[in-house]
C-alpha positions in Angstrom: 317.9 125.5 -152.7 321.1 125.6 -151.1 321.9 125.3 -146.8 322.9 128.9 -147.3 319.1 130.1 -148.4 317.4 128.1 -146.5 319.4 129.1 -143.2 319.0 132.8 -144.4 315.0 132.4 -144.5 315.1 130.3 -141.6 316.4 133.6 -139.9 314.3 135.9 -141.6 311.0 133.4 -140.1 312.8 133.8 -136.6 313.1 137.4 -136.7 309.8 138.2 -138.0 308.2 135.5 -135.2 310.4 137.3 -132.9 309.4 141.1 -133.9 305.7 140.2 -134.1 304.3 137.4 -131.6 304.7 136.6 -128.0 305.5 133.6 -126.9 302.5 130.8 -126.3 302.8 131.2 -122.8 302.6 134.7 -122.1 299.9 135.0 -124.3 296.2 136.3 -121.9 293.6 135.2 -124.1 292.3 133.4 -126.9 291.3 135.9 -129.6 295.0 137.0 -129.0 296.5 133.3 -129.3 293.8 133.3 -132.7 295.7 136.3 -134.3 298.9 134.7 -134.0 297.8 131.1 -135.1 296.0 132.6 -138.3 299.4 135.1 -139.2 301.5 132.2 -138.5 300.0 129.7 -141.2 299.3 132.4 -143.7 303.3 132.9 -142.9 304.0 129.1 -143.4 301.6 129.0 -146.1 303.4 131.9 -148.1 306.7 130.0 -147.6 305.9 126.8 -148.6 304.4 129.0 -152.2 307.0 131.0 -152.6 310.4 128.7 -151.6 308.9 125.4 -151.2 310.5 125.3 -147.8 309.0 126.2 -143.7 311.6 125.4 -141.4 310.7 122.4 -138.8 310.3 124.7 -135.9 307.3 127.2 -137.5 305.0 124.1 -137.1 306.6 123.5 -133.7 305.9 126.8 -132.6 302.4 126.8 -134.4 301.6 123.3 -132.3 302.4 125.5 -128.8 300.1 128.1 -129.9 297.5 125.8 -130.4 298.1 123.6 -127.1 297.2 127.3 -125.5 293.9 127.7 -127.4 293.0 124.2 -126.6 293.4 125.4 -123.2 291.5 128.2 -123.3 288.9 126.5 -124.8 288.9 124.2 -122.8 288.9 126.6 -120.0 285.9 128.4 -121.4 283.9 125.2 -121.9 284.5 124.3 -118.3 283.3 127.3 -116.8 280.1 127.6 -119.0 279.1 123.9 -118.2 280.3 122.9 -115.0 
């Protein structure tokens, strides 16, 4: 695969993250932050199948979204047991 492709799907992954998720930390709660963590792996998942290639930043961005879940779990576990 040539710099060329893989900077062209590395845009295509920014616009589509761009178009269809919010950023981690505007995000209200966690069946919300879920949606985007499952869409975001079957995304990575379907480019690692297809090109053999997920730029470094998807699993950056996947590793926010899953700080925020922790958080809200955490959140949730705290309120129900404390």
């Amino acid at each position: 695969m040539t710099d060329y492709e893989r900077t062209k799907l590395d845009l295509a992954l920014k616009e589509f993250t761009k178009r269809n998720f919010e950023k981690p930390d505007k995000c209200k709660n966690p069946d919300q932050i879920r949606y985007y963590i499952q869409e975001l792996c079957a995304k990575i998942e379907e480019y690692e199948t297809k090109f053999e290639f997920v730029p470094a930043w998807a699993y950056t961005l996947l590793t926010q979204y899953n700080l925020v879940h922790n958080g809200f779990i955490y959140e949730d576990f705290h309120n129900t047991y404390a």
